[in-house]
C-alpha positions as CSV (number, residue, x, y, z in Angstrom):
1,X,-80.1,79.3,-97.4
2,X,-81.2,77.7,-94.1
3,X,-81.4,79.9,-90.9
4,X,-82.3,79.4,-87.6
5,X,-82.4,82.2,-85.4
6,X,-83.0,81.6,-81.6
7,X,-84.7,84.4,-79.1
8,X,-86.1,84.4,-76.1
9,X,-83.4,84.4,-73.5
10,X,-82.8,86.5,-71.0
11,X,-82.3,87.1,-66.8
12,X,-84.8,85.5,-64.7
13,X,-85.0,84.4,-61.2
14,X,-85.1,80.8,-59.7
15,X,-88.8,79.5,-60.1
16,X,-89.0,82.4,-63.3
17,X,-90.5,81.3,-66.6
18,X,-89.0,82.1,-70.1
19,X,-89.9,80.9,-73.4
20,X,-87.5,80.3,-75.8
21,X,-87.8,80.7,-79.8
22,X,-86.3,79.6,-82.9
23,X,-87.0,81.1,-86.2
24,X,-86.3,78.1,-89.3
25,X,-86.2,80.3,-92.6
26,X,-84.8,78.1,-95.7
27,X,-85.2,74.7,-97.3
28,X,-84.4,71.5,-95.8
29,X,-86.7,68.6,-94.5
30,X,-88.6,69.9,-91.7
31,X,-90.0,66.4,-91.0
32,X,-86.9,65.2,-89.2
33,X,-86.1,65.6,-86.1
34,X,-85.0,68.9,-84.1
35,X,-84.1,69.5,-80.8
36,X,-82.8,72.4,-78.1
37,X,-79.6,71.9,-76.3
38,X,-77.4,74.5,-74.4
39,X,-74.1,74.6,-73.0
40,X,-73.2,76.1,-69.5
41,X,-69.8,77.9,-68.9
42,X,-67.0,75.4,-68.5
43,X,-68.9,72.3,-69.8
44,X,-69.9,70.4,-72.8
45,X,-73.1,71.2,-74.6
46,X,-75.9,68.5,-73.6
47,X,-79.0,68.0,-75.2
48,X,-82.5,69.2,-73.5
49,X,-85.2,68.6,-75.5
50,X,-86.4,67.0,-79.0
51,X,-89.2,66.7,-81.2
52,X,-89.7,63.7,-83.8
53,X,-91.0,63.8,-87.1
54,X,-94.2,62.1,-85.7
55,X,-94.2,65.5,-82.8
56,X,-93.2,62.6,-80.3
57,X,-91.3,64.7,-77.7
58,X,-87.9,63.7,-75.2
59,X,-86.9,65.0,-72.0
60,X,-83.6,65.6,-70.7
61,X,-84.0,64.1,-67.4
62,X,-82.8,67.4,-65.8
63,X,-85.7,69.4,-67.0
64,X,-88.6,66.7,-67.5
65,X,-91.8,68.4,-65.7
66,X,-90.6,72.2,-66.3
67,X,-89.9,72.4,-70.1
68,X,-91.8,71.6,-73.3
69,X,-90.9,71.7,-76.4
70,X,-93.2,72.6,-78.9
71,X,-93.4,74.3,-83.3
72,X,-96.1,75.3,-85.2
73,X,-98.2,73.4,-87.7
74,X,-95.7,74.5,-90.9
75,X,-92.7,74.1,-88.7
76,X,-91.5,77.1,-89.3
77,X,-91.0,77.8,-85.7
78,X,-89.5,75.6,-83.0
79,X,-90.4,76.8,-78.9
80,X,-88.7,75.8,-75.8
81,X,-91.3,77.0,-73.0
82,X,-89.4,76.8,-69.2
83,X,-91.3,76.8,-66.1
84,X,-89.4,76.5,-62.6
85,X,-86.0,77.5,-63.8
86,X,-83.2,76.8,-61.5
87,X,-79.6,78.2,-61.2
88,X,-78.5,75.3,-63.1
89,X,-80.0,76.0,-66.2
90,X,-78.4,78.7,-66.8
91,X,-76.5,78.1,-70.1
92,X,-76.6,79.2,-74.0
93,X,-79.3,77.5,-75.4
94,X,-79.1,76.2,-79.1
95,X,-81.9,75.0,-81.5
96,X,-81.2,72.1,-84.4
97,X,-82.9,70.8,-87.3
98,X,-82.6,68.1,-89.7
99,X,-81.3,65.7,-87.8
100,X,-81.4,62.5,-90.3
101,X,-84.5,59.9,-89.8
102,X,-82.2,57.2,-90.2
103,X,-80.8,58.2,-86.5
104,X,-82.8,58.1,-83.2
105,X,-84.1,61.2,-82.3
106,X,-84.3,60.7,-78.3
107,X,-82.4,62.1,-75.5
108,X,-81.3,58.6,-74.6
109,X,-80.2,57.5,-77.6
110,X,-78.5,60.9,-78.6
111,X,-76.8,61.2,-74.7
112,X,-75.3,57.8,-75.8
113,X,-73.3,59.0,-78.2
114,X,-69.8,61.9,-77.9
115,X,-71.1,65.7,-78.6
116,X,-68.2,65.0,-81.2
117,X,-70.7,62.8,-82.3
118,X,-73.9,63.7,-82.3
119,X,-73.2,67.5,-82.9
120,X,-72.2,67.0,-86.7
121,X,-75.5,65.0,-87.7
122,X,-77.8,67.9,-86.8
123,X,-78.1,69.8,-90.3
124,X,-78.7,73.5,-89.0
125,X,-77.8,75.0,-85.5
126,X,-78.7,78.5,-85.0
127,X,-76.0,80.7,-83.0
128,X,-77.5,80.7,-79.8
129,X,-79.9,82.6,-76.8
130,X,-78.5,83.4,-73.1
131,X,-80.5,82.0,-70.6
132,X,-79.4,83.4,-66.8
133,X,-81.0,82.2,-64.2
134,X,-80.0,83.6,-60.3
């Protein structure tokens, strides 16, 4: 039984730090990719951040400079670290695993495609950290 159970969030103010974590318990291929998104009140859920089987790392244009996305060596862990937050990050943030290696893991390619899309080929979502930032 796979699980992924985010932590982390919280109330911070503009310029504030928080780091985010996702718990991965369960079997599954932890080689492909995973990735953080979130979804602000009133609008779609976009993607942030993702990490390739080869730890190759995409940006969200939006937050390039101020978040890195990081797991540990057994993968068991996947961390979104936020520096400089502004209002308009504030949002539920979601991690995912397993997304296929058949598909590209990058922010460009995935932003290409519908959230109707590109939601349904992540494996695992976990159900979600608040992140407020005023």
């Amino acid at each position: 039984h796979v699980q992924l159970v985010e932590s982390g969030g919280g109330s911070v103010q503009e310029g504030g730090s928080l780091r985010l974590s996702c718990a991965i318990s369960g079997d599954f291929n932890r080689k492909n990719c995973m990735g953080w998104f979130r979804q602000a009140p009133g609008k779609e859920r976009e993607e942030v951040a993702t990490i390739h089987r080869s730890d190759e790392t995409t940006y969200a244009d939006s937050v390039k400079g101020r978040f890195t996305i990081s797991r540990d060596n057994a993968r068991n862990t996947l961390i979104l670290q936020m520096a400089s937050l502004k209002t308009e990050d504030t949002g539920m943030y979601y991690c995912a695993a397993d997304l296929p290696s058949v598909f590209d893991c990058s922010i460009t390619a995935l932003g290409a495609m519908s959230p109707d899309t590109v939601y349904p080929l992540f494996g695992y979502w976990g159900q979600g950290t608040q992140v407020t930032v005023s």
